[in-house]
C-alpha positions as CSV (number, residue, x, y, z in Angstrom):
1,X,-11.6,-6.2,19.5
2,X,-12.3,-2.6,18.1
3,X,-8.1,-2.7,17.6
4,X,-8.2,-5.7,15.8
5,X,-10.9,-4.1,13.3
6,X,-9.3,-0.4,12.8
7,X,-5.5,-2.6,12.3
8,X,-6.8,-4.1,9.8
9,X,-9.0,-1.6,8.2
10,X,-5.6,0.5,8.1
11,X,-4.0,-1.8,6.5
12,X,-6.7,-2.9,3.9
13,X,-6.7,0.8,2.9
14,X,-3.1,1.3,2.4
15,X,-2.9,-1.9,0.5
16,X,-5.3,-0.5,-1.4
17,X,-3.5,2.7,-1.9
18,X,-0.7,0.6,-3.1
19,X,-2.5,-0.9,-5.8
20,X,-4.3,2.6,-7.0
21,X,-1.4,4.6,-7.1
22,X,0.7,1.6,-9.2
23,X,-2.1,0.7,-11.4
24,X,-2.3,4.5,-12.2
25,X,1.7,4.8,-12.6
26,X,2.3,1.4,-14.8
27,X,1.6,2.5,-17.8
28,X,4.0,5.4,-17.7
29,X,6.5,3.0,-17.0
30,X,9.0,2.3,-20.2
31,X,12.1,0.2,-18.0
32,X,10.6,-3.5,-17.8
33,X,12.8,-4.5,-14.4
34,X,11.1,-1.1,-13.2
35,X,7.4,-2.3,-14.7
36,X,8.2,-5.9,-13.4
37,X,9.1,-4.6,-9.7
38,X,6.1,-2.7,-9.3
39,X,3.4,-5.6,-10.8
40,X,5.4,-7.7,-8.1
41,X,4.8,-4.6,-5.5
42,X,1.0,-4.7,-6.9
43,X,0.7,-8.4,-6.1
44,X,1.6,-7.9,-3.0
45,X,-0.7,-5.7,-2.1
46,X,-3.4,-7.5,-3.5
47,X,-2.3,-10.7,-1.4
48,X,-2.4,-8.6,2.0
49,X,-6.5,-7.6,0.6
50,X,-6.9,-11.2,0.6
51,X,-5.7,-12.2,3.6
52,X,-7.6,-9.8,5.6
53,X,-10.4,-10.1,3.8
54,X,-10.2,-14.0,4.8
55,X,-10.2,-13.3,8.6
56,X,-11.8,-9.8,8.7
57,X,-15.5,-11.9,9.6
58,X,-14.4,-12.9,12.5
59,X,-13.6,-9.4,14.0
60,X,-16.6,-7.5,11.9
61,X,-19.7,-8.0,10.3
62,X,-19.0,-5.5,7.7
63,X,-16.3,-5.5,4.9
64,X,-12.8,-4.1,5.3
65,X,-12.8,-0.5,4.6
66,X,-11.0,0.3,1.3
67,X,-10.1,3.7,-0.6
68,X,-13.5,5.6,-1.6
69,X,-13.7,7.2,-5.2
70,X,-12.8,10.6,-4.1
71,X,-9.2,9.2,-2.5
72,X,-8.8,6.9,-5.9
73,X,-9.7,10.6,-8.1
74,X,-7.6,12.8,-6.0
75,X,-4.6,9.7,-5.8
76,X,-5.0,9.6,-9.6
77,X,-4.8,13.3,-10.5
78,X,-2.2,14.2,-8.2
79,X,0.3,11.5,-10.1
80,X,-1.1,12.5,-13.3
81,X,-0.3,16.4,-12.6
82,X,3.0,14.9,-10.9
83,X,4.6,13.2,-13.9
84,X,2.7,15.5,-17.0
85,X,6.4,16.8,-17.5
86,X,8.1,13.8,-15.8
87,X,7.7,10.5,-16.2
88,X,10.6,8.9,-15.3
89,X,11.5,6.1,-13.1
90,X,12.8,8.7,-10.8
91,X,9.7,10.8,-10.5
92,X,7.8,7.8,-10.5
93,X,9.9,6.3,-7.7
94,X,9.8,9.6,-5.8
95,X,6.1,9.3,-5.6
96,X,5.5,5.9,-5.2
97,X,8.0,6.1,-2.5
98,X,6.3,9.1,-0.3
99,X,3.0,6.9,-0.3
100,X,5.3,3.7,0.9
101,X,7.0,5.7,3.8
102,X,3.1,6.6,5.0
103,X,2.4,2.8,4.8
104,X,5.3,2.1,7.0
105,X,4.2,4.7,9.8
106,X,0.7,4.0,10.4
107,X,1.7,0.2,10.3
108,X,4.8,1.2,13.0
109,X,2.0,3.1,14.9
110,X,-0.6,-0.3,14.9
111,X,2.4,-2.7,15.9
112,X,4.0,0.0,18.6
113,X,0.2,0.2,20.6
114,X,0.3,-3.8,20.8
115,X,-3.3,-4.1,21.2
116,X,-4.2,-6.5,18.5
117,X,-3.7,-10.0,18.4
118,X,-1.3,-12.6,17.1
119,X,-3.5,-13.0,13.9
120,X,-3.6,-9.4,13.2
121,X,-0.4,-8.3,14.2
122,X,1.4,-10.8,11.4
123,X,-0.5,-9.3,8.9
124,X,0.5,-5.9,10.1
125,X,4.2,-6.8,10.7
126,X,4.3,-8.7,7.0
127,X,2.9,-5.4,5.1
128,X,5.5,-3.3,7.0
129,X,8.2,-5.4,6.6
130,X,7.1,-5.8,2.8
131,X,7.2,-2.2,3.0
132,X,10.6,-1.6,4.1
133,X,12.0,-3.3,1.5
134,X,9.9,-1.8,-1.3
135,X,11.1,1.3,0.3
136,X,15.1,-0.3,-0.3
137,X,13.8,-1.2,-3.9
138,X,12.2,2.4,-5.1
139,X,15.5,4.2,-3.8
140,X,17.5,2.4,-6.2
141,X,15.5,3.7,-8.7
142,X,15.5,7.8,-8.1
């Protein structure tokens, strides 16, 4: 059961990573296919939230664990002292992509110890897959 609970703590967190580090990076963002792709990414993220936040009950009594302030501050500074001199969709790409590739591993780690359960382990699969192809997306972009 304790599996079950850190897989989808994980997973909460790094979605909301995701949506930190894109809410932070949007505005810098001039291209509109660029802006469009990453509200898309953002909504994502915020539908993975959801959907463990719908089943997280049955595993915990206690809410899914999120980013604390200090993550968000640190996360929002080091993109701000990141893209001070470069903004671009390249630079932004760049970074959003690093954070994306972390996503990917620790969700490759939770599938590869296949000690969750069905419920948990689509979630898990549909954020890395999601993942992989945000990864495809932000290449096209540096």
């Amino acid at each position: 059961m304790s599996e079950n609970i850190n897989a989808l703590d994980e997973i909460h967190k790094g979605a909301c990573m995701g949506c930190d580090a894109i809410s932070f990076v949007l505005e810098k963002v001039e291209d509109e296919t660029f802006k469009s792709e990453l509200e898309s990414e953002f909504n994502f993220y915020k539908s993975i939230e959801t959907k463990i936040d719908k089943i997280y009950s049955k595993y915990d009594d206690g809410e899914p664990h999120e980013t604390g302030i200090m993550n968000k501050a640190m996360t929002w500074s080091g993109i701000e002292m990141k893209t001070m001199n470069d903004h671009s969709n390249s630079k932004i790409a760049e970074l959003l992509l690093q954070g994306v590739n972390m996503g990917i591993i620790e969700g490759r780690r939770i599938l590869n110890k296949k000690k969750i359960n069905n419920e948990v382990s689509k979630i898990v699969s549909e954020y890395v897959e999601t993942q992989e192809k945000f990864m495809e997306t932000l290449k096209s972009y540096l």
